[in-house]
TORZA-462552 format. One record per residue (C-alpha): residue number from 1; x, y, z. Coordinates in steps of 0.001 Angstrom, whole numbers. Layout:
<sites>
<NUM <X Y Z>>;
...
</sites>
This chain:
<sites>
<1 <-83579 -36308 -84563>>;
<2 <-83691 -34383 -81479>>;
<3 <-85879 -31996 -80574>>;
<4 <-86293 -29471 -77493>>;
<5 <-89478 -28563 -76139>>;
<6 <-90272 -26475 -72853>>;
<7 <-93069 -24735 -71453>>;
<8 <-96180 -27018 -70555>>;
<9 <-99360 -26257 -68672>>;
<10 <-100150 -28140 -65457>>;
<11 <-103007 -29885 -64686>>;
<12 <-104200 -30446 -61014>>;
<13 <-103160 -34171 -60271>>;
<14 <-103314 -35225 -56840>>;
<15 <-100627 -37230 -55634>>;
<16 <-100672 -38786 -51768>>;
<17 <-97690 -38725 -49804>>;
<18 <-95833 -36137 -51769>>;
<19 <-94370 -32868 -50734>>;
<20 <-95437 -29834 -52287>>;
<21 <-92491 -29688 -54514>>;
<22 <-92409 -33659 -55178>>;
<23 <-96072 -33642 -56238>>;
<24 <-95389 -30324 -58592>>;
<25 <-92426 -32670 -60129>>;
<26 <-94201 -35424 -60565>>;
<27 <-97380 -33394 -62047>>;
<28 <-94875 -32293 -64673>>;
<29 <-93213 -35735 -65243>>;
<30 <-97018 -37021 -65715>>;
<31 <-97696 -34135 -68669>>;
<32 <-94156 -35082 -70449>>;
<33 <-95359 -38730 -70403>>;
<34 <-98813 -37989 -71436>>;
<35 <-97125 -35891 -73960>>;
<36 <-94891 -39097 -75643>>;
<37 <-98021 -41071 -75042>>;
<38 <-100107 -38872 -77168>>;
<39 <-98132 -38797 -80051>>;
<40 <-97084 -42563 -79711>>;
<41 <-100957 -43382 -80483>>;
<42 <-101295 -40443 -82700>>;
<43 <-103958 -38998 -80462>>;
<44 <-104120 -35188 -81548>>;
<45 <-106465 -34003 -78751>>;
<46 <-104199 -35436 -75751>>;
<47 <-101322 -34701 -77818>>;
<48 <-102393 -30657 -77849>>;
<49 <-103482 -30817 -74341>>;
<50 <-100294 -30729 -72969>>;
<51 <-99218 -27937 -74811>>;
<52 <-100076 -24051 -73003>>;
<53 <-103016 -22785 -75600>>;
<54 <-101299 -19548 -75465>>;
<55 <-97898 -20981 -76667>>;
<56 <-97142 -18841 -80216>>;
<57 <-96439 -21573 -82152>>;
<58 <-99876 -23676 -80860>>;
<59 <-101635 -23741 -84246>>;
<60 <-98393 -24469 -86150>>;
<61 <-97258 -27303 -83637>>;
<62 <-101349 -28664 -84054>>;
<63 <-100899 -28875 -87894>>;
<64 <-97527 -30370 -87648>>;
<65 <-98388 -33103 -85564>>;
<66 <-101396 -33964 -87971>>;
<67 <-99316 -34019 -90874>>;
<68 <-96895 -36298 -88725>>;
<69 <-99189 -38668 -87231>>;
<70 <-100919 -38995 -90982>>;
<71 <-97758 -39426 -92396>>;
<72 <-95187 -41435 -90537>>;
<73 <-94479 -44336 -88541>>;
<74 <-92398 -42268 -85841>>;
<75 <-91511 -44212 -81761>>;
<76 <-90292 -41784 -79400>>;
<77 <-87575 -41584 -76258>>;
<78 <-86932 -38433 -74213>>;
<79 <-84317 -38291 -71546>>;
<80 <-82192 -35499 -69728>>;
<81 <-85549 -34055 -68577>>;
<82 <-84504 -30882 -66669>>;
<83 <-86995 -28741 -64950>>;
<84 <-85991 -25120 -65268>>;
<85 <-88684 -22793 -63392>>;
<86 <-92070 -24047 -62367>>;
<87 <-94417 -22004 -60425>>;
<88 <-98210 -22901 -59411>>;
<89 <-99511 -23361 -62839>>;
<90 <-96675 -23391 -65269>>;
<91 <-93365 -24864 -65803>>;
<92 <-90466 -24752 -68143>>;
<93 <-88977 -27840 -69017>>;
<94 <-86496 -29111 -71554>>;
<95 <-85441 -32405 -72396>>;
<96 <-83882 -34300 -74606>>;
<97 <-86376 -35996 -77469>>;
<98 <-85132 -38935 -79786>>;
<99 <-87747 -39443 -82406>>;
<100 <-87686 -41946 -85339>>;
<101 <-89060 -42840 -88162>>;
</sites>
């Protein structure tokens, strides 16, 4: 199944000998992964903690992933990742998710 998800909240990472917009990539790359990594050990808290709090669906996506991680046995891939807008503290990415069961 794939699945498209976008707008994530940074967190401040520091990252020596980047440039400003190389360290903002990477800060987002290091949310995606946290993201897969969360949900690959079923860890709810990290899992929502790379989602924006404010997203509309954030309570829906919360009790989804419960039922998901309570439920199945599901490995994840993403690729295509494709930064669309980021500013200081939030970015909109898409990428390509392949998850299975």
């Amino acid at each position: 199944m794939k699945k498209l998800m976008s707008l994530l909240m940074l967190s401040a990472i520091l990252l020596s000998g980047c440039s400003s917009n190389d360290k903002v990539d990477e800060e987002i790359l290091a949310i995606i992964n946290e993201n897969l990594r969360a949900a690959d050990q079923e860890d709810i808290k990290a899992y929502m903690a790379t989602i924006h709090p404010e997203t509309p669906a954030y309570a829906q996506t919360e009790s989804g992933m419960k039922f998901i991680f309570k439920t199945f046995d599901i490995s994840y891939e993403i690729e295509d990742v494709k930064i669309i807008k980021k500013s200081k503290n939030i970015a909109k990415v898409s990428w390509t998710q392949y998850t299975k069961n």
